[in-house]
DRENDO-1510 file (C-alpha; in Angstrom, 1 decimal, always signed):
<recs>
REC; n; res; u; v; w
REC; 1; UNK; +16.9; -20.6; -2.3 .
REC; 2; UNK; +15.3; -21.5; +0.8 .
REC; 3; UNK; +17.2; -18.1; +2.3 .
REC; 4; UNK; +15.5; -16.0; -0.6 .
REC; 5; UNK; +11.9; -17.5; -0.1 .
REC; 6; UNK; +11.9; -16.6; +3.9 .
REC; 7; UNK; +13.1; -12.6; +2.5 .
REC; 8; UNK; +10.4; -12.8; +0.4 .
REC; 9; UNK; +7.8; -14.1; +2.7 .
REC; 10; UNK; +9.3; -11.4; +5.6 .
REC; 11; UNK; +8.8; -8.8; +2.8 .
REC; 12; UNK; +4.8; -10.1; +2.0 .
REC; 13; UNK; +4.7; -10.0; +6.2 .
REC; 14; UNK; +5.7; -5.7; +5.7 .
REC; 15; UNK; +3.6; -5.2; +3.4 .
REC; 16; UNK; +0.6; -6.9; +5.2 .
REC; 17; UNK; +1.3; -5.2; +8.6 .
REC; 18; UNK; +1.3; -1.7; +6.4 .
REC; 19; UNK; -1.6; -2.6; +4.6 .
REC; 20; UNK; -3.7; -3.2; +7.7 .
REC; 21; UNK; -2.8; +0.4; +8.9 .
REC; 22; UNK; -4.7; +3.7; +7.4 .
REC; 23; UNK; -2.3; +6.2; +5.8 .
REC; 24; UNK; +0.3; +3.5; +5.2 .
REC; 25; UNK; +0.5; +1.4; +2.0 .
REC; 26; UNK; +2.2; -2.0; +0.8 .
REC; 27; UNK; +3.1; -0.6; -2.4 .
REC; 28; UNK; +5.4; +1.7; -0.1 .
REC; 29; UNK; +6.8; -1.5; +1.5 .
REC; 30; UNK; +7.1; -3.3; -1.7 .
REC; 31; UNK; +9.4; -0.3; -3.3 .
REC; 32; UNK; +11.8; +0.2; -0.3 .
REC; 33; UNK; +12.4; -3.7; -0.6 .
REC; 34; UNK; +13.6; -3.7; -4.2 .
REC; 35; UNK; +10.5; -5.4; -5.1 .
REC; 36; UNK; +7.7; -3.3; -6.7 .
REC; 37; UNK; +8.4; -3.6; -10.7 .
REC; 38; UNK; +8.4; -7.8; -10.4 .
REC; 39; UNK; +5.5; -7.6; -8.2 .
REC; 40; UNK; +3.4; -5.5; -10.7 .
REC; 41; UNK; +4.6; -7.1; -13.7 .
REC; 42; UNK; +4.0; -10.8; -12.2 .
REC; 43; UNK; +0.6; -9.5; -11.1 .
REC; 44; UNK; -0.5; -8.4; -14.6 .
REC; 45; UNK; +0.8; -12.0; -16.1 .
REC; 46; UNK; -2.4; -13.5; -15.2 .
REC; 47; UNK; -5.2; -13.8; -17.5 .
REC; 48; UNK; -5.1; -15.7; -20.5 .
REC; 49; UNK; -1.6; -15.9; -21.2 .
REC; 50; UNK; -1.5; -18.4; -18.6 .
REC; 51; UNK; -3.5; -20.8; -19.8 .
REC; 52; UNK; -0.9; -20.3; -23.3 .
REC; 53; UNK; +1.9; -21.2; -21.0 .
REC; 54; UNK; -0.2; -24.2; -19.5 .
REC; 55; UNK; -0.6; -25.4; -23.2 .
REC; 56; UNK; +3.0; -25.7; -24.1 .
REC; 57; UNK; +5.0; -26.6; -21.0 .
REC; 58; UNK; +2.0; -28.0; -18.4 .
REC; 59; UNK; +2.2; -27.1; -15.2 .
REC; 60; UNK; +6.0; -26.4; -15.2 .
REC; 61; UNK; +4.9; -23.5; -17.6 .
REC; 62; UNK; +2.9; -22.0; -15.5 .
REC; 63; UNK; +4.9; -21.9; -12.4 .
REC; 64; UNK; +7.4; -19.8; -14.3 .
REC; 65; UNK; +5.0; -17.5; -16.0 .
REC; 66; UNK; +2.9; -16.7; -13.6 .
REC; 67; UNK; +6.6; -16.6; -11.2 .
REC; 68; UNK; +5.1; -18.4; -8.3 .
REC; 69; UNK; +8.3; -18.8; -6.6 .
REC; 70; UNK; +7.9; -15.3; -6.3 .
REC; 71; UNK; +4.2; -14.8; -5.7 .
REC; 72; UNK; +3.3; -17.6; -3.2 .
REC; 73; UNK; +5.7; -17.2; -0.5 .
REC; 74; UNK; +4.8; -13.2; -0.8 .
REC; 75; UNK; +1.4; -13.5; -0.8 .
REC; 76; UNK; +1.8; -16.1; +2.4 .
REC; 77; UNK; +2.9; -13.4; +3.7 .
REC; 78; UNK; +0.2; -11.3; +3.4 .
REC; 79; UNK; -1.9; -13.2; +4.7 .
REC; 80; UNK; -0.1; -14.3; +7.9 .
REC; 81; UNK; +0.7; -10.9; +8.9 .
REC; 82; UNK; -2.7; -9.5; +8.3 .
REC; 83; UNK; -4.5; -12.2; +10.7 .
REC; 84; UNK; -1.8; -11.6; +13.1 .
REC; 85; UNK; +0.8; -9.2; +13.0 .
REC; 86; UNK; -2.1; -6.6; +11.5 .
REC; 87; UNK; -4.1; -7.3; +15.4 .
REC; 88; UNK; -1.3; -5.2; +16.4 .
REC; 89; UNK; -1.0; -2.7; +14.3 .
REC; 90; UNK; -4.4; -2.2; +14.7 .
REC; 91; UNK; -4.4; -2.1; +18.3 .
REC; 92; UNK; -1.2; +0.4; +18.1 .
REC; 93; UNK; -3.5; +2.8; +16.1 .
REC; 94; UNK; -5.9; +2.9; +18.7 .
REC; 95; UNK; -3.4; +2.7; +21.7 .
REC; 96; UNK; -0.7; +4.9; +20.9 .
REC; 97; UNK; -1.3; +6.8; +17.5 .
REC; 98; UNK; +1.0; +9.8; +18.0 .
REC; 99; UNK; +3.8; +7.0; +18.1 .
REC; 100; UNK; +2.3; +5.0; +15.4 .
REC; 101; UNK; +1.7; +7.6; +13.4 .
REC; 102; UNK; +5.3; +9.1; +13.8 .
REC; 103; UNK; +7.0; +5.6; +13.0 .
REC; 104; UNK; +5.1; +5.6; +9.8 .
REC; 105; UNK; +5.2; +9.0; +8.9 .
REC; 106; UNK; +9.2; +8.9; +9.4 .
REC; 107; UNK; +8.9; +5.5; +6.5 .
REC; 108; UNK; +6.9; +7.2; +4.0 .
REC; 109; UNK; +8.9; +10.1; +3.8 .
REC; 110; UNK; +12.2; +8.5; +3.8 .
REC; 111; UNK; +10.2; +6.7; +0.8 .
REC; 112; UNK; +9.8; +9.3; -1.4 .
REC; 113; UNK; +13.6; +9.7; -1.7 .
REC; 114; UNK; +14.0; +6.4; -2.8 .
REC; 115; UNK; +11.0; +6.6; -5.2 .
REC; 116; UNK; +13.6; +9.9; -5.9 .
REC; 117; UNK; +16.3; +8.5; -6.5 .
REC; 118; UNK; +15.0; +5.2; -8.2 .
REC; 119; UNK; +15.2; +7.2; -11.6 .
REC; 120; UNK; +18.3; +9.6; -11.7 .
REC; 121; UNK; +17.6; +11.1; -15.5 .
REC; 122; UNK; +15.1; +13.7; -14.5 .
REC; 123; UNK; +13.2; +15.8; -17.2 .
REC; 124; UNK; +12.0; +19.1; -16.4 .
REC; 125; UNK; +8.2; +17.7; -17.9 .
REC; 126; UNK; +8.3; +15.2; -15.0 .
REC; 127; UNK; +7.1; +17.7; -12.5 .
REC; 128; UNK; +3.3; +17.8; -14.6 .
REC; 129; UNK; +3.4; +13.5; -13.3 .
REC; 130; UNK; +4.2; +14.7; -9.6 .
REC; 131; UNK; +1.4; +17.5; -9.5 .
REC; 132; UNK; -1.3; +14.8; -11.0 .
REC; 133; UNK; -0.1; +12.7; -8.0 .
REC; 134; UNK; -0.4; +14.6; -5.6 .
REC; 135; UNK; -4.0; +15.9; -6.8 .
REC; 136; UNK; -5.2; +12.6; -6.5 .
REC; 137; UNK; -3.7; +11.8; -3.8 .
REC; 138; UNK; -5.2; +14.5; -1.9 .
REC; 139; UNK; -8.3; +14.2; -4.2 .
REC; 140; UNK; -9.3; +10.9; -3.6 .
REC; 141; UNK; -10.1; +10.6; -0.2 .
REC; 142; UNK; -12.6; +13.1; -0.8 .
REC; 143; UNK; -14.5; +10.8; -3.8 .
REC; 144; UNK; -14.7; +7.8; -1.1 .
REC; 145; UNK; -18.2; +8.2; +0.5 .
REC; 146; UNK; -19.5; +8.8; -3.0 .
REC; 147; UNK; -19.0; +4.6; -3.2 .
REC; 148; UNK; -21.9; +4.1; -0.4 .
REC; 149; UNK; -24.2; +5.8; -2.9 .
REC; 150; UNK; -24.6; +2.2; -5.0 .
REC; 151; UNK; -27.1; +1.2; -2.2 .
REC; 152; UNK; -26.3; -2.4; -2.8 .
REC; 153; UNK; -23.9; -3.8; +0.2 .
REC; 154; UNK; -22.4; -6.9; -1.9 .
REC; 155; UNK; -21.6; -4.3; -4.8 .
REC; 156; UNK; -20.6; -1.3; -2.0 .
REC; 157; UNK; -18.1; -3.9; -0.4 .
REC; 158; UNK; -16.8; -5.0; -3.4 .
REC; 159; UNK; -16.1; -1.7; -5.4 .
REC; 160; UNK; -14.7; -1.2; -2.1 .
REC; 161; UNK; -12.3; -4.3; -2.8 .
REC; 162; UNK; -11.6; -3.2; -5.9 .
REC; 163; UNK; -10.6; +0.1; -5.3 .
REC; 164; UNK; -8.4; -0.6; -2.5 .
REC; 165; UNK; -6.4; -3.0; -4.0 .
REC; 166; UNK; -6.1; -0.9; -6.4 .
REC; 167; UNK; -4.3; +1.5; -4.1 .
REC; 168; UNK; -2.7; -1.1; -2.0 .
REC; 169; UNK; -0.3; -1.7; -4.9 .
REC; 170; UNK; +0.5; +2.0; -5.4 .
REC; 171; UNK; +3.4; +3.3; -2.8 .
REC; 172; UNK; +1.8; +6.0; -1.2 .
REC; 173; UNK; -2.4; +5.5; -1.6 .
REC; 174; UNK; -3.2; +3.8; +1.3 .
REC; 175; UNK; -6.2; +1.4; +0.4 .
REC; 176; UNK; -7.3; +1.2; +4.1 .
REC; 177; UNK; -7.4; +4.9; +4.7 .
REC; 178; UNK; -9.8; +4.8; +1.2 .
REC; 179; UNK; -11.4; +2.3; +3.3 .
REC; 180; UNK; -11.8; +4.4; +6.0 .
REC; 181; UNK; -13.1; +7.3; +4.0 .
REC; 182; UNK; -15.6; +4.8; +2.5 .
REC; 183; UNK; -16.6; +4.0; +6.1 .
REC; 184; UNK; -16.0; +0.3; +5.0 .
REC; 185; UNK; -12.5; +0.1; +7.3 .
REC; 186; UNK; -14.1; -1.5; +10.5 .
REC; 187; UNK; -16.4; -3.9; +8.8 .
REC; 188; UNK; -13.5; -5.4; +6.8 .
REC; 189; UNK; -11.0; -5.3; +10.1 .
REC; 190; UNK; -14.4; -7.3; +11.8 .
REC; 191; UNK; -14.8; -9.4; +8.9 .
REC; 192; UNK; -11.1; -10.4; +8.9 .
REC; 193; UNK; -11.1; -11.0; +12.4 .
REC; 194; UNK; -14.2; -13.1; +12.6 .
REC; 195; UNK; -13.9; -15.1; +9.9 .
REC; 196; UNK; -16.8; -13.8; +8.1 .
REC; 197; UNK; -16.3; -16.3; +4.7 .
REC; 198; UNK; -19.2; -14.3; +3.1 .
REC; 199; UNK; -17.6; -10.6; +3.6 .
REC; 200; UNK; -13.9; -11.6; +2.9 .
REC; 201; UNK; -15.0; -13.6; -0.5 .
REC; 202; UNK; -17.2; -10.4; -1.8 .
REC; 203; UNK; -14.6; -8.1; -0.8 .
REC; 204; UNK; -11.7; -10.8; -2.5 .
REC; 205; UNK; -13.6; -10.9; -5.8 .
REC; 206; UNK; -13.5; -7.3; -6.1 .
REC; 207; UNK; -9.9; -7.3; -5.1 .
REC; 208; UNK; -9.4; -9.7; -8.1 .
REC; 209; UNK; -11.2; -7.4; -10.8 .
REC; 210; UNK; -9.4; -4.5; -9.5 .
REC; 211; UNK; -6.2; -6.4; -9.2 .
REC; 212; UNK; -6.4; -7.8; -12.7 .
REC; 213; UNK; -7.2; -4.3; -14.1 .
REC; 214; UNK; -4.9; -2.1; -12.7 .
REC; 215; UNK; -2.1; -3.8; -12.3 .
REC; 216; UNK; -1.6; -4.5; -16.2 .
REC; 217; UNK; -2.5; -0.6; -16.7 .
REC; 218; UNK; +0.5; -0.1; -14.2 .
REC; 219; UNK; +2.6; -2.0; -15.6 .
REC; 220; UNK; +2.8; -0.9; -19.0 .
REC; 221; UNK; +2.8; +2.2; -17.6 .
REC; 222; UNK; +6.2; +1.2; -16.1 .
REC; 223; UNK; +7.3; -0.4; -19.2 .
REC; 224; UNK; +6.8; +2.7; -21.6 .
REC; 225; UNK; +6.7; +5.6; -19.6 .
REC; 226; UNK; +9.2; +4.5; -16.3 .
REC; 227; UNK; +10.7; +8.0; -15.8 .
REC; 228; UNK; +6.8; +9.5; -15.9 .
REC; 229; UNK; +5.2; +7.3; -13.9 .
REC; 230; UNK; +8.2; +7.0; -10.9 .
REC; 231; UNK; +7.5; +10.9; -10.7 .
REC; 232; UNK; +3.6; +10.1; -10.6 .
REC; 233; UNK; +3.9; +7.5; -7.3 .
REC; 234; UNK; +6.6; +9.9; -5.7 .
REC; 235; UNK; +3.3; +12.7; -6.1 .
REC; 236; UNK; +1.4; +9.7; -4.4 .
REC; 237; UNK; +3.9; +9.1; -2.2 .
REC; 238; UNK; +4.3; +12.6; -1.0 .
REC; 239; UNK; +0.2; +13.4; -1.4 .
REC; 240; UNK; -0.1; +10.8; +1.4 .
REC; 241; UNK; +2.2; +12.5; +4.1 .
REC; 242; UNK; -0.7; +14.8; +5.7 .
REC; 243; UNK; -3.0; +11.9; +6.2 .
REC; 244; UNK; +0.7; +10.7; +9.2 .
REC; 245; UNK; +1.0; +13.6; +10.4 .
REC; 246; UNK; +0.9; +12.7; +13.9 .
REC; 247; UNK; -0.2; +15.5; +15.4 .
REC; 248; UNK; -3.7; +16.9; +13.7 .
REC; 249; UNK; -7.3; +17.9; +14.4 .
REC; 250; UNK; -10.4; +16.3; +13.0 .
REC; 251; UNK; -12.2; +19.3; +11.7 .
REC; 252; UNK; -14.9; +17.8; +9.8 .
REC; 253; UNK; -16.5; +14.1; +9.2 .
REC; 254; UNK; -19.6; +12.6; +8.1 .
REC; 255; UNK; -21.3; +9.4; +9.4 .
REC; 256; UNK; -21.6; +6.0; +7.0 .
REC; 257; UNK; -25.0; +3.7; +7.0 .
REC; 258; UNK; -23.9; +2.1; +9.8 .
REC; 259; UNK; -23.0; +5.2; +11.8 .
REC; 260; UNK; -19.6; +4.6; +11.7 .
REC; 261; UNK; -17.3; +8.2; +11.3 .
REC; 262; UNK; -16.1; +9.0; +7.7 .
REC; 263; UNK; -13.2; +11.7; +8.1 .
REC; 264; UNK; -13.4; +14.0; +5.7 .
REC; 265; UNK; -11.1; +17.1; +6.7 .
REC; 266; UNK; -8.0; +17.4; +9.4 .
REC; 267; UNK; -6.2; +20.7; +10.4 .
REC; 268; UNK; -2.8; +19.9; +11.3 .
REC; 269; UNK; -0.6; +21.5; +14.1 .
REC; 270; UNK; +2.7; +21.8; +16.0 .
REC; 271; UNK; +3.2; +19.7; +19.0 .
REC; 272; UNK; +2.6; +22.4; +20.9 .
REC; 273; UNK; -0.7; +23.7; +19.8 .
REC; 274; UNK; -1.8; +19.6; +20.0 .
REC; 275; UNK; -0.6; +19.4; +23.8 .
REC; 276; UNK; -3.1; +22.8; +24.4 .
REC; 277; UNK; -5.7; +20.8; +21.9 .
REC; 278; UNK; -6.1; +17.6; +23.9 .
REC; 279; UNK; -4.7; +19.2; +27.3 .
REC; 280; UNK; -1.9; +16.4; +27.4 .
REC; 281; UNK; +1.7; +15.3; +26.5 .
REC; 282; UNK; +2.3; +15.8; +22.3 .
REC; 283; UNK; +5.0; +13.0; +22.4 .
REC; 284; UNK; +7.3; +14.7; +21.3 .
REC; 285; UNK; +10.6; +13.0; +21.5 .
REC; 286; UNK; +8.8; +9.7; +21.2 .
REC; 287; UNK; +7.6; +10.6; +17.9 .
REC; 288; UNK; +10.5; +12.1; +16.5 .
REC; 289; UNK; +12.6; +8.8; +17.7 .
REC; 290; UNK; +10.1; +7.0; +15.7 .
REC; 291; UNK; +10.0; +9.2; +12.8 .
REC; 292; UNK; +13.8; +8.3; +13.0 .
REC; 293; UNK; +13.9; +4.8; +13.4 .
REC; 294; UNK; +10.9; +4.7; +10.4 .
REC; 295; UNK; +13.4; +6.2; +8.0 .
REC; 296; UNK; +16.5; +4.1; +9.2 .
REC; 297; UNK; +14.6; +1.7; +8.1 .
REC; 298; UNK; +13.6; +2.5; +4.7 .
REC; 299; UNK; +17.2; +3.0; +4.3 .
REC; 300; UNK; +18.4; +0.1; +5.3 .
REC; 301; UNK; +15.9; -1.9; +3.6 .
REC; 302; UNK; +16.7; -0.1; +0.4 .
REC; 303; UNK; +20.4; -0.8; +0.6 .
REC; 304; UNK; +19.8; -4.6; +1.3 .
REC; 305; UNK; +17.2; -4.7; -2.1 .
REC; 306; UNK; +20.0; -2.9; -3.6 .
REC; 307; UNK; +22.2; -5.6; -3.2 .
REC; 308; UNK; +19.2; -8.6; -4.3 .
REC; 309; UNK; +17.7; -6.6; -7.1 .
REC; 310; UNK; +21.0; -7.7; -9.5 .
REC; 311; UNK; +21.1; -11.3; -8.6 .
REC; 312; UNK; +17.0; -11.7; -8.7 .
REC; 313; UNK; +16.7; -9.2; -11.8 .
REC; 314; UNK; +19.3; -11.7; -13.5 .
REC; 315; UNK; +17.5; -14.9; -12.4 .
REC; 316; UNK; +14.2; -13.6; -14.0 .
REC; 317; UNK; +15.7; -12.4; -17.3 .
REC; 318; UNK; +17.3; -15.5; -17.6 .
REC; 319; UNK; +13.4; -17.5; -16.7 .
REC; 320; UNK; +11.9; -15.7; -19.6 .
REC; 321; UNK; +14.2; -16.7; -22.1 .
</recs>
């Protein structure tokens, strides 16, 4: 047990680290670990269901609804990782992007053929689910800035928190390049950093809202319409590729209230054409080693949660009855 709560905590720690990067998303992390279905459907078990549970079993009741031997150590985690392990990401972004950039880009799509092959009775109607995905995955960024336009800063920060929660649980969105497009990225970094109590609890109620929302819209989604909605996240999934390309050109952006630079449009290039851009080295091999070990990963990841999902999948059927 005590094996299987340090996985789950290492996993939470993955999808923290990927979190705190723009263009990368936990939900991604969460699905190439064998956990993403028990993480959305423990999610949506809070509300008033609980406090059913409560009623007839107490506390004990509780625990198992709400599957806290699941939740906690994950969402430890989380946490952990994004007040430390996320300082390094973060400083990887700005130090060595191309690198970065090419590690994560090599995870995400290695992701989308898991997300593939997750369901294996494919339906010639599932390719109208992986168009709307990508159209809003490549839609969305673009709908960001229009969030600055509430005027109100609590409210700004958290529809902000909202929102990117929202897309923190989908494999593919990335909820801090939304941030980023919302200009918002950098003050919730600073407030993370800092400590600021009064930013991280605005922007944690939001999360909550969001949180409680989608996540019960996602997983009845997954419940009656599993086949449709895999092919929807691979769209995400695959909509979110361009944004890690490593080697691309800001072409157009737009400053936030606080002058901060909103992206708005990238043309992306061959290594090449990038070396005769920024009159430097592209990377090259470095990136594609990266891009390498990024899918190595997912793959070996996959093949360990392929092994878990049984036994855990078992333990949990056998919970709810």
């Amino acid at each position: 047990m005590k094996r299987q709560t340090l996985g789950i905590f290492f996993k939470g720690a993955g999808m923290g680290a990927a979190d705190a990067v723009p263009g990368v998303s936990g939900g991604t992390i969460a699905f190439v670990t064998g956990i993403y279905e028990e993480l959305i459907y423990t999610i949506s078990q809070f509300g008033p269901s609980a406090w059913g549970a409560f009623r007839q079993e107490g506390v004990k009741g509780v625990w198992r609804h709400l599957n806290l031997v699941f939740l906690l150590p994950l969402l430890l985690g989380v946490a952990v990782s994004l007040f430390s392990v996320a300082h390094l990401a973060v400083w990887l972004m700005e130090a060595h992007p191309l690198l970065l950039n090419g590690f994560f880009f090599g995870l995400v799509a290695a992701s989308a053929l898991v997300v593939h092959q997750a369901h294996r009775h494919w339906k010639l109607w599932y390719v109208l689910p992986l168009i709307v995905g990508l159209v809003i995955a490549k839609a969305l960024p673009g709908l960001m800035p229009l969030v600055l336009m509430l005027g109100n800063e609590a409210l700004i920060v958290a529809v902000a928190g909202a929102i990117a929660i929202s897309a923190m649980i989908l494999p593919g969105v990335s909820g801090s390049f939304l941030l980023l497009t919302m200009g918002l990225y950098g003050t919730i970094m600073q407030a993370i950093r800092g400590f600021d109590m009064t930013v991280i609890a605005i922007f944690a109620a939001g999360c909550a809202v969001g949180l409680a929302l989608f996540s019960r819209l996602l997983s009845w989604l997954l419940r009656r319409h599993h086949g449709a909605t895999m092919q929807l996240l691979l769209g995400f999934i695959i909509g979110s590729l361009p944004v890690l390309w490593p080697w691309r050109e800001l072409v157009s952006y737009q400053l936030g209230p606080n002058g901060q630079m909103i992206p708005l449009a990238h043309r992306y290039l061959m290594p090449d054409d990038y070396a005769v851009l920024i009159g430097g080295s592209a990377q090259v091999w470095g990136v594609i080693a990266l891009m390498l070990v990024g899918a190595a990963l997912v793959v070996a990841l996959n093949r360990h949660a392929s092994g878990s999902n049984t036994s855990r999948g078992a333990h949990l059927s056998a919970e709810k009855e």
